[in-house]
N, C-alpha and C positions, 0 to 999 in steps of 0.2 A: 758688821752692824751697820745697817742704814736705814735711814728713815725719810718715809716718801721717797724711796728708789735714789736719794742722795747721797754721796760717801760722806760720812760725816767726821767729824775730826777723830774723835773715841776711834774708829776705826782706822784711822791712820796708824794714833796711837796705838793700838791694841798687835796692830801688824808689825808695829819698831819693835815690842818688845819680844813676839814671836822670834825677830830675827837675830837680838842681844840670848835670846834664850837656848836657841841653838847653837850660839858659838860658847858654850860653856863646855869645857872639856869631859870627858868622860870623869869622874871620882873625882871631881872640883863641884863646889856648890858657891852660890853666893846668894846677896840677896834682894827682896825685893826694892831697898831704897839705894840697892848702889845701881840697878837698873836704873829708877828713878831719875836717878844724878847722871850718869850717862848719857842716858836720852831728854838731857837738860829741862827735867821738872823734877825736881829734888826735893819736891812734898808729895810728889803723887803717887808714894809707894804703895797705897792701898790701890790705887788706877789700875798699876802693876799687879797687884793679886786677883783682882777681879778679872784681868785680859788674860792672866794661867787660868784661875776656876774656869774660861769659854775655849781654851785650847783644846778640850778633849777631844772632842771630835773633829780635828783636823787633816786635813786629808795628810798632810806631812808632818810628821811627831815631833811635839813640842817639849824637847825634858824637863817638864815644868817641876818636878820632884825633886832639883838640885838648885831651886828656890827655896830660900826660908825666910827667917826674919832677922834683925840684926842681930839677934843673942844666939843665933844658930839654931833658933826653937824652930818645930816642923808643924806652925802655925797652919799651914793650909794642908796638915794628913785629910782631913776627912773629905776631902773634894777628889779622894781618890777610888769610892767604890768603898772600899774598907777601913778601918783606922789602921792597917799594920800595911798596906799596899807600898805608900811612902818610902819608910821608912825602910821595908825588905828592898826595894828599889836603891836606898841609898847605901845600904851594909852589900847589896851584891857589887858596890861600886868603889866601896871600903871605904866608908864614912862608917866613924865608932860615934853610935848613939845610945843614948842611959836614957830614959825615963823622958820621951822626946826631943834633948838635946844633944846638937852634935859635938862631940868631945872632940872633937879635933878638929872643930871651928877655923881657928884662925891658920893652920897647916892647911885647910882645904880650901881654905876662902879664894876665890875667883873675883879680881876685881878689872870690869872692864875699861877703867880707865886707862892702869897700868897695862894690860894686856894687849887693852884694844888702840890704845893712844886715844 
């Protein structure tokens, strides 16, 4: 993202979380406000959902699908093509989800504080 050929901050931003998004393990998910807090803006977890909905077309894959929201809801399925895209993505990675939530939230939870130091 830049404007008038500038790099602009957002795009700074939007590339730290590309790269917290990639170190999330295969069949771990976390989510958008522990990015937030990580990359030391701990309000801007909607900043974070919007810089996964501009991942898709990345030249290097963004597992943005193992992002949710703090209840472990799969708040951003529909940014994926189809409402079940998601969600197939997350159960082939064994996350046990019901009726948009991950049941097994807090067993899968990836937090990059603790991980990442």
């Amino acid at each position: 993202m830049t404007r008038y050929g500038k790099k602009t901050a957002d795009n700074d931003f939007f590339s730290m979380v590309y790269e917290v998004t990639k170190l999330i393990p295969y069949g771990r998910v976390t989510s958008y406000g522990a990015i937030a807090r990580y990359l030391g803006s701990g309000r801007s977890a909607r900043m974070v959902g919007w810089a996964l909905n501009a991942c898709h077309n990345m030249p290097d894959p963004v597992p943005a699908h193992r992002v949710v929201n703090r209840h472990g809801l799969l708040t951003g399925k529909h940014h994926f093509g189809n409402s079940t895209t998601m969600e197939q993505l997350l159960i082939n990675e064994g996350i046990i989800i019901e009726d948009d939530a991950i049941l097994n939230f807090k067993e899968k939870f990836w937090d990059p504080f603790s991980e990442l130091g």
